[in-house]
VEXVO-191839 format. One record per atom (N, C-alpha, C): x, y negated, z; residue in one letter. Coordinates in steps of 0.05 Angstrom, whole numbers, plus 32768, in hexadecimal, padded with zeros to 4 digits. Each point is the difference from the previous one (the first is absolute). Layout:
<atoms>
XYZA...
</atoms>
This chain:
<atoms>
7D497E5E7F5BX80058002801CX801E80038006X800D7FF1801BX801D80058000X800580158012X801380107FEFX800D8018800FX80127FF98011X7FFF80148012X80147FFC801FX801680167FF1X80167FFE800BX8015800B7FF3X800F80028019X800F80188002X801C800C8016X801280097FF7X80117FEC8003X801A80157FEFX80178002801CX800780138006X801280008011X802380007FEEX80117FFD8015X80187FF87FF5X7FFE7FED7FEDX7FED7FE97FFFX80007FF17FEDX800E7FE08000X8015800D8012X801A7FE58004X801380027FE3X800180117FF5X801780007FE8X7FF880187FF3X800E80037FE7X800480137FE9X7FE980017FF7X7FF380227FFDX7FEA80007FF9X7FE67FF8800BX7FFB7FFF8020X7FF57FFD8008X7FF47FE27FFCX80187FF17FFEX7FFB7FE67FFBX7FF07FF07FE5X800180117FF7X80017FFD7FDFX7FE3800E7FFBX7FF680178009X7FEE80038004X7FE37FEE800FX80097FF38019X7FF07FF2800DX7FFC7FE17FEAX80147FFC7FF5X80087FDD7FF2X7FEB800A7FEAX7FFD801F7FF5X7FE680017FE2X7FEC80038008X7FFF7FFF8015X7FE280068018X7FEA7FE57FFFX80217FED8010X80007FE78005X7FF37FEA7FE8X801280097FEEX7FF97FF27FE1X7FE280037FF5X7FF980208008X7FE37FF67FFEX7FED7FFE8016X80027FED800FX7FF47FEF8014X7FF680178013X801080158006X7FEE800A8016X80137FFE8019X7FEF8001800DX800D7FFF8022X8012801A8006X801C7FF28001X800F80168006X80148003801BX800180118008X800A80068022X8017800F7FF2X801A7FF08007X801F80108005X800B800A8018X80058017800EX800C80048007X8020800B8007X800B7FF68013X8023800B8004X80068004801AX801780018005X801080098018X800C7FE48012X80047FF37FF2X80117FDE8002X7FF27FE57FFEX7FF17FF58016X7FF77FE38001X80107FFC7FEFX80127FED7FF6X800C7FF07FEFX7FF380077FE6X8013801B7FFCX7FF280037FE0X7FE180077FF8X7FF980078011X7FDF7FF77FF9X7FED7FF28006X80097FE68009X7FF77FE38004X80027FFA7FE0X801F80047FFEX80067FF57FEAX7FF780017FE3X800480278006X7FEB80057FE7X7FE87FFE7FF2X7FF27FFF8022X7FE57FFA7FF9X7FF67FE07FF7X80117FE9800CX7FFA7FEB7FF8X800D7FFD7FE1X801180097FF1X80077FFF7FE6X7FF3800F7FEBX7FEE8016800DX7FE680077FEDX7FE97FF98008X7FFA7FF7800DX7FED7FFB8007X7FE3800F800EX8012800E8015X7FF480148015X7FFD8000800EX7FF7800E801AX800180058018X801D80108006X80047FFB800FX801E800A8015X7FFC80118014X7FFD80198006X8002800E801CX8014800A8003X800C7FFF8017X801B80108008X7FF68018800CX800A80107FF4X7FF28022800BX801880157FF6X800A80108017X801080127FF9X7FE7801F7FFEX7FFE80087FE1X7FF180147FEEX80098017800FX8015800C800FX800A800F8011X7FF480098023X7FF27FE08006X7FF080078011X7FEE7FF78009X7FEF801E7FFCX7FDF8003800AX7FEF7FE9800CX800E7FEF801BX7FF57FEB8008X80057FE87FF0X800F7FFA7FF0X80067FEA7FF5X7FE57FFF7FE7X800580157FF5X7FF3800B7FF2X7FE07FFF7FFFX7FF680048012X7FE77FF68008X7FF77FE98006X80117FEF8010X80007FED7FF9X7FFD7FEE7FEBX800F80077FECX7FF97FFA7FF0X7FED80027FEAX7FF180188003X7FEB80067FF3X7FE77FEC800FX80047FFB8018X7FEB7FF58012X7FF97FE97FF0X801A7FF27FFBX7FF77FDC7FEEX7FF180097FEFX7FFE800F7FEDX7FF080017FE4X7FE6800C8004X7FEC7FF67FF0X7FE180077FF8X800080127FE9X7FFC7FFC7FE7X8000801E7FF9X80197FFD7FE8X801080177FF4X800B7FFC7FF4X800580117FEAX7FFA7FED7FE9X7FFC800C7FDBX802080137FF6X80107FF68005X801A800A7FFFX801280058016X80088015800AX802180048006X800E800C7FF4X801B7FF17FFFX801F800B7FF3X800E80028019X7FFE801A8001X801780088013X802680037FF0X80087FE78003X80197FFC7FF6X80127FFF8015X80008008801EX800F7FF48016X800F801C7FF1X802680067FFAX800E80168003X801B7FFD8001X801180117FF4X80197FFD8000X8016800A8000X801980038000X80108013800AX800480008013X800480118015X80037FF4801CX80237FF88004X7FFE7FEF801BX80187FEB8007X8010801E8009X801E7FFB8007X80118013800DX7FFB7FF78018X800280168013X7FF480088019X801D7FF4800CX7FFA7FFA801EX801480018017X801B80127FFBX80117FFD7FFDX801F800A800AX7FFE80168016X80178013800DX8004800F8011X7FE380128007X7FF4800D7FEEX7FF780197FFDX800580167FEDX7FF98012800BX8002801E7FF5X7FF67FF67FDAX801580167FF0X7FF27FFF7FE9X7FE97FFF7FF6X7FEC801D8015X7FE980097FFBX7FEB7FE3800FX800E7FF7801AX7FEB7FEC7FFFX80027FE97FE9X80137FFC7FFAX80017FE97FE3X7FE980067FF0X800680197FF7X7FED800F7FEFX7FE17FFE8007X7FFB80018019X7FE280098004X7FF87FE88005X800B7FED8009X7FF77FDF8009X7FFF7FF97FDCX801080047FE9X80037FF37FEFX7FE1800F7FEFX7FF980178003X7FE780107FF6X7FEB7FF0800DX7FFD7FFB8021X7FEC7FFB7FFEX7FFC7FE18003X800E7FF27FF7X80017FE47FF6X7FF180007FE4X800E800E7FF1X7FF980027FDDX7FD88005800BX7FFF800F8008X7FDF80158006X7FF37FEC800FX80097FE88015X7FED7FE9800AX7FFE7FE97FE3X80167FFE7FFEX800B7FE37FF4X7FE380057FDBX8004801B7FEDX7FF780077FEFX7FE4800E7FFFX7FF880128017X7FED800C8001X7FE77FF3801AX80067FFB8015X7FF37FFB8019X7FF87FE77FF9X800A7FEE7FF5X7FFB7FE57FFAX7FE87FFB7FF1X7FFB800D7FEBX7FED800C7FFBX7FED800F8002X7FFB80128010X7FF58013800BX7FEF7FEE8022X80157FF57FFFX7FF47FEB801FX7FEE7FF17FFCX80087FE97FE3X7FFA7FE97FFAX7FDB80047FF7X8005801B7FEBX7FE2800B7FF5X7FEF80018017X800A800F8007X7FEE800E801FX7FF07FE4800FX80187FEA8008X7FF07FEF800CX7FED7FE97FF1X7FFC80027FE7X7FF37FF47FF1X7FDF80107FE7X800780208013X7FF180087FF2X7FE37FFA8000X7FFD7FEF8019X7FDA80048004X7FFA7FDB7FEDX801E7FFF7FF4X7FF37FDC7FF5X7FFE80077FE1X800480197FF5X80097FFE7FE6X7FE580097FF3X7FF77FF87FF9X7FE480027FE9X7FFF80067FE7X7FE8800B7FF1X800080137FEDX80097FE57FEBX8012800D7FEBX80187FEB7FF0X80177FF28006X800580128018X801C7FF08016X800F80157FE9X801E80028007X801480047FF5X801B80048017X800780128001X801380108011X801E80007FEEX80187FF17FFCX801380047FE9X80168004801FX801380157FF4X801880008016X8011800A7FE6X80197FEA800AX801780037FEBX80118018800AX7FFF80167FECX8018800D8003X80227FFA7FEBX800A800F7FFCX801380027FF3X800A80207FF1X80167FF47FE4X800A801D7FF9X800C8006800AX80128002801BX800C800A8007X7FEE80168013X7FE680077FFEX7FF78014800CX7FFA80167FF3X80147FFE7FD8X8000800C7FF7X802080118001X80097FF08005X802080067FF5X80177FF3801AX8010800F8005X801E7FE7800FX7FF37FF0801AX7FE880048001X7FF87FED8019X80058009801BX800C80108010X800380088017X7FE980018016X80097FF38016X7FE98000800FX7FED7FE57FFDX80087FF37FEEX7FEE7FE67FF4X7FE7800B7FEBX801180157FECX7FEC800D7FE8X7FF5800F800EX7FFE80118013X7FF58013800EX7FE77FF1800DX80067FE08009X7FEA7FF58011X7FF07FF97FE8X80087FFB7FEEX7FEA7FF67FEEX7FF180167FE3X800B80188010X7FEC801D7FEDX7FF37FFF8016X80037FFF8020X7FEA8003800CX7FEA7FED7FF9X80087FE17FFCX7FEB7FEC7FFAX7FF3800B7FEAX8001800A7FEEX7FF1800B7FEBX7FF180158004X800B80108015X7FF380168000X7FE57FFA8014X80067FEB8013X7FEB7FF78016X7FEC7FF07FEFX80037FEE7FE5X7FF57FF17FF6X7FEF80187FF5X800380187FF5X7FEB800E7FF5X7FEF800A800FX80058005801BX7FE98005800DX7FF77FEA8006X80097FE88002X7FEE7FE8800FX7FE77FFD7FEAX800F80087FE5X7FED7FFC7FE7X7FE780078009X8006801F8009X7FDF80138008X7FF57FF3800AX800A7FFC801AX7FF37FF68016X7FE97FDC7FFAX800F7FF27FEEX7FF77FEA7FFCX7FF17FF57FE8X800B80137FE8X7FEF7FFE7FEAX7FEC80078005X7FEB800A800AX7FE380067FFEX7FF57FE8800AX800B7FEB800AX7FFB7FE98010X80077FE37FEFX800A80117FE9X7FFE7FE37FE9X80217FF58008X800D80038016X801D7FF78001X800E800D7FF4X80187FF67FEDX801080167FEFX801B7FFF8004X8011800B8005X801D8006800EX8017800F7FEBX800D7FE48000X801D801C7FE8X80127FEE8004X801E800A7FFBX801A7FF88006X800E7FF97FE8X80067FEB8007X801C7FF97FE9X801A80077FFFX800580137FF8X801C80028000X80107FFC7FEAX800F7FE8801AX80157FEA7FE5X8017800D7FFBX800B7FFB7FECX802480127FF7X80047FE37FFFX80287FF77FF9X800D7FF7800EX7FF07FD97FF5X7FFF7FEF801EX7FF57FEA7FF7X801B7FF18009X80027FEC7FEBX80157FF28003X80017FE4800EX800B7FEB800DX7FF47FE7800DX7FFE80048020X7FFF80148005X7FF280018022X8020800B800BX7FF880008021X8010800A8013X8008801B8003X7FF280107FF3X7FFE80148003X8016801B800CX80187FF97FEBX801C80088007X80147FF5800FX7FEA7FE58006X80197FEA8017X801C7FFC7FF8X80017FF87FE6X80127FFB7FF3X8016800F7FFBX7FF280228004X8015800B7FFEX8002800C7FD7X7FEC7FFB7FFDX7FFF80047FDCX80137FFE7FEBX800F80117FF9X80147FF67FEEX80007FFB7FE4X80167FF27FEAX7FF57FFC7FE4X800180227FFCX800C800C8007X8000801B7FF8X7FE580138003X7FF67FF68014X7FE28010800CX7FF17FFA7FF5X7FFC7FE17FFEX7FEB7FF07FEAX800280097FE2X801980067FFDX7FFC800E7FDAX7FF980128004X8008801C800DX7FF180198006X7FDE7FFD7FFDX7FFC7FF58014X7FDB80048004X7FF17FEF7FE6X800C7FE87FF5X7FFA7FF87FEEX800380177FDEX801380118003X7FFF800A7FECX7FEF80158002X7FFA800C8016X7FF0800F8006X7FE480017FF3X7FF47FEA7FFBX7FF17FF97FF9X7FF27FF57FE5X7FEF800D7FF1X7FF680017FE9X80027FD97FF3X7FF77FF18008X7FFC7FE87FF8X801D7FEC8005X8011800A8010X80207FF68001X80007FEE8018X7FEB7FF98011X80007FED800EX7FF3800B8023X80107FEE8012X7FF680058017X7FDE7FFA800CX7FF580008006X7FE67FFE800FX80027FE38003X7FE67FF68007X80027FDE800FX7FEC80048016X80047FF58016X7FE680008013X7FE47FF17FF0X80007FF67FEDX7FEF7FF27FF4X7FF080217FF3X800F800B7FF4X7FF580217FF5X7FF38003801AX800180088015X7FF8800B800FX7FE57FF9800FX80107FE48005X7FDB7FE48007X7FEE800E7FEDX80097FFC7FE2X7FE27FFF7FEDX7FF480268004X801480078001X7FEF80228000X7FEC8000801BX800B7FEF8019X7FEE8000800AX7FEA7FEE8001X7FFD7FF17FF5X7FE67FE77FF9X7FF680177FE8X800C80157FF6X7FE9800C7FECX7FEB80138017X801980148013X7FF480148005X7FEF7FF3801EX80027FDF7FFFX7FDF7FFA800DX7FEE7FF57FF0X7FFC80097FF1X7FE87FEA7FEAX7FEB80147FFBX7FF07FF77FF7X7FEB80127FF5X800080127FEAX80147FFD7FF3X800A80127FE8X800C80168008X801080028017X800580168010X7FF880138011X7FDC7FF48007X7FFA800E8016X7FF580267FFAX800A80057FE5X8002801D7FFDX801E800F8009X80117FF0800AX802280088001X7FF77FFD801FX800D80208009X800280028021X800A801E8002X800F7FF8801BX800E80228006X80157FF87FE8X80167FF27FF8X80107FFF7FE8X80157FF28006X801980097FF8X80197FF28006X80027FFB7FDFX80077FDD8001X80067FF97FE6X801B7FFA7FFEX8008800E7FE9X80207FF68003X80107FE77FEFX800D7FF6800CX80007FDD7FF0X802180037FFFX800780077FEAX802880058007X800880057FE0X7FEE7FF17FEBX80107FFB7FECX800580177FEEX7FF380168008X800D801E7FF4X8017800A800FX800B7FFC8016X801180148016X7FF780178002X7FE58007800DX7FF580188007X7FE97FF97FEEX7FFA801D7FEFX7FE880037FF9X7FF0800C8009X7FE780077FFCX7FF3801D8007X7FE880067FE4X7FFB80117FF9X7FEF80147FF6X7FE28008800AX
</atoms>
């Protein structure tokens, strides 16, 4: 039977990469982004559906849940660092506009996206929202939005595992290839995080696709309520 698949933010990086292992094995997959252009585009070069939906808001948001019938997977991948705010305000507003950017852009996007899709997801659906290490370490108000994603993913666990749906977060350490730093990455930063790491090498969004084509398969459906961490040996845990 073909799975319906949602991956939001799935115009580039991981998201993209995610929806294309979806794609590869023939199931029907819905990308969403922020930008007609790039998600026309993306979606016709994997071979998807295209919705333009800003994950930020509620009405769009529903909307877009409205097109789909029921759905086996969502990857909540829409996130980011957030952009620098407007010029000529107060420090503290910089600050609080730039917090609660990180908290829509990382947490709400997710938290929205679930919500409006919850009455389609059926027992063996699959709930994946990418977090990151930086909600371990150095992450500011970006790592802060994405310990909340983890911490919301464990209760979504409760709430949905008794229902056969199973919900856990990826959190990626540093992936190399994507937009992520907007070219602000240096060779100097890139040797840091790379050495950081047990196996000597940066992440690939390809690592990330496959962890999630595991943690929807049937081999997984005992993994829920779980943040898996995919970063090479950066952060461990015990």
């Amino acid at each position: 039977m073909t799975r319906t698949v949602l991956v939001t933010g799935g115009t580039s990086g991981i998201g993209r990469a995610i929806a294309a292992r979806f794609a590869a094995d023939h199931a029907e997959v819905f990308i969403s982004g922020r930008h007609r252009d790039t998600v026309e585009k993306g979606a016709k070069e994997i071979g998807a559906h295209g919705v333009v939906c800003d994950a930020t808001d509620s009405q769009q948001v529903a909307a877009l849940a409205d097109r789909l019938g029921k759905v086996d997977v969502l990857v909540n991948a829409a996130g980011g660092l957030p952009e620098a705010g407007p010029g000529g305000r107060s420090a503290l507003d910089g600050l609080l506009a730039q917090w609660h950017a990180s908290l829509a852009q990382n947490l709400l996007t997710a938290v929205l996206t679930t919500a409006s899709v919850q009455a389609k997801l059926a027992n063996g659906s699959s709930v994946i929202s990418i977090g990151s290490i930086g909600a371990e370490r150095r992450g500011g108000s970006y790592g802060a939005a994405k310990a909340a994603l983890a911490a919301w993913n464990a209760s979504l666990s409760a709430e949905f595992a008794p229902k056969g749906v199973s919900c856990n977060v990826i959190s990626a350490g540093y992936i190399a290839g994507t937009n992520f730093f907007r070219g602000q990455m240096s060779e100097e930063r890139h040797g840091a995080l790379v050495e950081e790491t047990h196996n000597k090498r940066p992440g690939t969004v390809d690592d990330i696709a496959e962890t999630a084509y595991f943690l929807a398969s049937p081999g997984a459906r005992h993994i829920t309520g779980q943040t898996i961490h995919v970063n090479g040996g950066a952060f461990t845990t015990r």
